[in-house]
N, C-alpha and C positions, 0 to 999 in steps of 0.2 A: 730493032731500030728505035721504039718506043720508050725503051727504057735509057738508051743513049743518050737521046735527046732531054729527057729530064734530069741524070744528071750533069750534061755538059751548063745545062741553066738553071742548075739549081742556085743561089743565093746563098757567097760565103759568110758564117758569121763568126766570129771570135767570140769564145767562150772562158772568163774566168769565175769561178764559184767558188777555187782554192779548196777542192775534193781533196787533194793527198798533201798539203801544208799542215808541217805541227804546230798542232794546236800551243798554244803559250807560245810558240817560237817567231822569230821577225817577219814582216813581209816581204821585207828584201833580204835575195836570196835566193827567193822561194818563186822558181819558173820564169825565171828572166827578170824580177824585179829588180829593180835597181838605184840607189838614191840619185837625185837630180844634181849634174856636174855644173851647175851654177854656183861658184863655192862665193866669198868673200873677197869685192876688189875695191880697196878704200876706206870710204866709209860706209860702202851700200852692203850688206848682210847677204850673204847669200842667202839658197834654199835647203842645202845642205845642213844644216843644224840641227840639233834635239836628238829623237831616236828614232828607229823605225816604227811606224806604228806593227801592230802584236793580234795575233791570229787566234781566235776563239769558237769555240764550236757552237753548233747550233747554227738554225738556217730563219729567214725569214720566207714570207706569204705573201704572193698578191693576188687576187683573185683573178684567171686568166691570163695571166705572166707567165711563159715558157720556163724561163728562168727560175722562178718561184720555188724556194723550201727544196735547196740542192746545195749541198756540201760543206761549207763554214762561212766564218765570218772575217772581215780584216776590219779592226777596234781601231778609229782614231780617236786618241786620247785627248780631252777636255783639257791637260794641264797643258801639254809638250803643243808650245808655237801660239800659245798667248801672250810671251814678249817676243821680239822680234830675232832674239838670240837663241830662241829655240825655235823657229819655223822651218820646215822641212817639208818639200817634195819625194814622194815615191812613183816613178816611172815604168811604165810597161809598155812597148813598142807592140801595136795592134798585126798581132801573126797567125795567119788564119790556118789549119790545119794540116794542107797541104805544103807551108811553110812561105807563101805566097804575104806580103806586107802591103798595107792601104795607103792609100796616095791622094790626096784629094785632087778633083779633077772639076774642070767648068763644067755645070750641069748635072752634078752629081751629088746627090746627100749623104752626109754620114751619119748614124744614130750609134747613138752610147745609151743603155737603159741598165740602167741599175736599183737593187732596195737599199733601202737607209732607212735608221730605226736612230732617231737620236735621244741623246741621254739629256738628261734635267740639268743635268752640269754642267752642260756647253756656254759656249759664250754668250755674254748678252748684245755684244757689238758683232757688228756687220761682219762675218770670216767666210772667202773660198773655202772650199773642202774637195771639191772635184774639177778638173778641168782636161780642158783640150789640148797636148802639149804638138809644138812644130820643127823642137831643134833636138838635133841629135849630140850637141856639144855641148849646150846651155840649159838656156828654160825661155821659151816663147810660147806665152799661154793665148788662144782664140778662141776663148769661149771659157768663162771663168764662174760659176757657180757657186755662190753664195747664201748662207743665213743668216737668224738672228731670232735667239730667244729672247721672250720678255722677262722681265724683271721675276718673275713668279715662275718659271723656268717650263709653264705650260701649254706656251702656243709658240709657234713659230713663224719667220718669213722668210720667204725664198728669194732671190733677187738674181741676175743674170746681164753679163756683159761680156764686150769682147775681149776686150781685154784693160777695162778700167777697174783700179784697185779700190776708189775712194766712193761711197755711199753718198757722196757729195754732188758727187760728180751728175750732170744732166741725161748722159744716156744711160746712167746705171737705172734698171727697172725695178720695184718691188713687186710683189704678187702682194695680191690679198693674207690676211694673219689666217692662218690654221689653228683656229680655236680648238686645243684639245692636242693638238699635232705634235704633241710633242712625245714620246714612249709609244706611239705608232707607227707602222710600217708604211714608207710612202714609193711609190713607183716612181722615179724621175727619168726623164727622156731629153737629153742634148740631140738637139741637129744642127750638124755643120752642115750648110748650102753651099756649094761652090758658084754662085752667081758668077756669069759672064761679065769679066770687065776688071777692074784695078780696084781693091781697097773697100768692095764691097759688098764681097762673102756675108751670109747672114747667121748668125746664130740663134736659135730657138728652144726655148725649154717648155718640155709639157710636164706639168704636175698631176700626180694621180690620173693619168688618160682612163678612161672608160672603153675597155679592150672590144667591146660589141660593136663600139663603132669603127671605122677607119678615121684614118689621119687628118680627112679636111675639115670632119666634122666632133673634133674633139674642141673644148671650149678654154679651158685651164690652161692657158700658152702666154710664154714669155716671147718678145722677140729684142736683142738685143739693137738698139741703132747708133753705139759711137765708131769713127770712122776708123781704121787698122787697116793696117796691110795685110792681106790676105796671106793665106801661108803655101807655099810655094813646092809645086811638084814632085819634086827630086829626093825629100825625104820622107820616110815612110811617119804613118803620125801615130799619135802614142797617146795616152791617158794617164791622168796623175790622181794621186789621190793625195790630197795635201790637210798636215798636223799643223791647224792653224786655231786651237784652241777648243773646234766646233767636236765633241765628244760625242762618235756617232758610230753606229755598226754597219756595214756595208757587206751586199752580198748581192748575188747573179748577175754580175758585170756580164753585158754583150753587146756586141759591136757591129755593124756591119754597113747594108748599103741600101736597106728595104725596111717599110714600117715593119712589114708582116712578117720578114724572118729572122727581124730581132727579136720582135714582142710577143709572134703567136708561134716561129716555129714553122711558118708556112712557107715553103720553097717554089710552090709549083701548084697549079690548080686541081691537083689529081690525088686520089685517093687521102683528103685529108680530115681528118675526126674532126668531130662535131666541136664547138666552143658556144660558150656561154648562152646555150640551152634556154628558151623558155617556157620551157615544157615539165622544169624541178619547181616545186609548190610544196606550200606548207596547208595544213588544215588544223586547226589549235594548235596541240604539239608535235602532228604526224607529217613526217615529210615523206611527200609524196613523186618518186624518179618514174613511175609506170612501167619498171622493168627493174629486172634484178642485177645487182651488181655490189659493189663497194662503193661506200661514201665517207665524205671526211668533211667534218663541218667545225670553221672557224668562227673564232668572235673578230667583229670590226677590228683590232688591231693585232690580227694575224693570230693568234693561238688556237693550237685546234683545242676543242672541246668535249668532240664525237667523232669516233671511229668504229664502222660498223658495215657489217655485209647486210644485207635488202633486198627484198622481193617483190620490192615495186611500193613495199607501204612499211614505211617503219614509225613506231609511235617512240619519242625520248621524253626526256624528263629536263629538256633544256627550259629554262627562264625566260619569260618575256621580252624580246627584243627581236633585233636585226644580226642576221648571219650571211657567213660564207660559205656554199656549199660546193666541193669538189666530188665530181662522180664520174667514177669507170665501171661503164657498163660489163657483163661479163662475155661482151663479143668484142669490148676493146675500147667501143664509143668514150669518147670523153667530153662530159657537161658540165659547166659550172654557173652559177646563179649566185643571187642574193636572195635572201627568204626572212619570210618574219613568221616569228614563231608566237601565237596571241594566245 
């Protein structure tokens, strides 16, 4: 009966990481993607233009990310959708495993968390790159995700709206510049709110969350406030990744209805391993798990550096600084930390 009950309540999550997508080949195509049916009516441009952005191997990192450093990449390219006659939507309708589709409902949160690694190339003006999509015919984005490199192509800003396009605009929000941010790997988290009432569902972005903590007490949050009609029941909702210039690697899309079983992986209160441990330490160059297993230690922007099995005290010959450390103990435990190595 025990075990019924945990999975009839376990927490669906829609997982894409593009595991079996060939590499060089399109994204659409590839597991139900498919470009956006907004094509050209007039003089207004569709989304439909340019080309598909293109699938590369190699995974990114986040420290405490379920998702993290699992299967390839999808490359949107810096050139394709910096004039307006090459901008292009790619769409994936959110289908959870069991083949069951999400629906936004009053009272109910949706989270998208994904990595993105952006390239020095990208644009220096304000461009979406990820969004929330509502129409199974068109393109109705609620909740639109945006950046912008500086001139010197090495910090970055984040910005979030509902669905406003223009930088100008009074409810468009910026984040704080990410000094440095730019060739590192960043955790981004959309939530769709379904607030009770007309026109005023909320959207929220968290940058870089700090997985130790829960959701109320995370600091780095956008919240979007221009006024849209909320997106409505009856169609299932989808995610877009849109070629709008911002030249960026993207990788562990997931989706669901829960902080915890998009970001940690957590379904249920019961039997679940350890996370982000603070019990891993460093002492000069010796890190120290207090038990034997395998560890895997990255630099601040996600590359591992050291790979190495451990008996509770391993001495390396890493460099003076700040790291990642991923450890599986060998009864299964799993810890991860931040450490400095002096």
């Amino acid at each position: 009966m025990c075990v019924i009950a945990l999975t009839m309540n376990a927490q669906k999550v829609f997982v894409e990481n593009f595991a079996t997508a060939t590499v060089n080949g399109n994204l659409e195509g590839y597991n139900n993607w498919y470009v956006s049916l907004k094509s050209t009516v007039g003089s207004t441009l569709g989304d439909n233009m340019g080309v598909s952005p293109k699938i590369a191997s190699g995974t990114l990192f986040y420290l405490g990310y379920v998702g993290s450093d699992l299967g390839n990449l999808a490359v949107l390219d810096s050139v394709v959708g910096i004039t307006d006659d090459t901008k292009r939507i790619s769409t994936k309708v959110v289908t959870f495993a069991s083949g069951d589709t999400l629906k936004p409902i009053e009272g109910q949160k949706i989270y998208a968390a994904f990595l993105v690694n952006f390239s020095s190339h990208g644009a220096r003006s304000v461009r979406d790159f990820f969004t929330f999509e509502g129409s199974a015919t068109s393109s109705s984005t609620r909740g639109r995700l945006f950046a912008k490199l500086n001139t010197a192509g090495t910090d970055i800003t984040f910005a979030l709206s509902k669905n406003s396009s223009s930088a100008t605009t009074s409810p468009y929000i910026s984040s704080n510049v990410f000094v440095g941010g730019v060739g590192q790997t960043h955790l981004l988290v959309m939530c769709y709110n379904g607030v009770s009432g007309a026109s005023n569902d909320e959207i929220s972005l968290y940058i870089d969350p700090d997985l130790s903590l829960p959701e109320s007490q995370q600091v780095n949050k956008l919240v979007a406030t221009d006024v849209q009609t909320d997106y409505g029941v009856t169609v299932p909702i989808r995610i877009n990744l849109r070629q709008r210039g911002m030249g960026a690697q993207i990788g562990g899309i997931r989706v669901g209805t829960s902080w915890n079983s998009v970001l940690l992986g957590i379904s249920s209160g019961v039997n679940q391993t350890e996370r982000n441990s603070s019990n891993i330490s460093a002492t000069g160059n010796t890190i120290i798990t207090t038990e034997s297993g395998n560890l895997k230690v990255y630099n601040l922007a996600g590359k591992e550096v050291l790979s190495s099995k451990t008996e509770g005290k391993l001495a390396t010959m890493l460099s003076k600084g700040l790291y990642l450390v991923r450890f599986v103990g060998s009864e299964g435990t799993v810890k991860s930390a931040k450490i400095e190595i002096n």
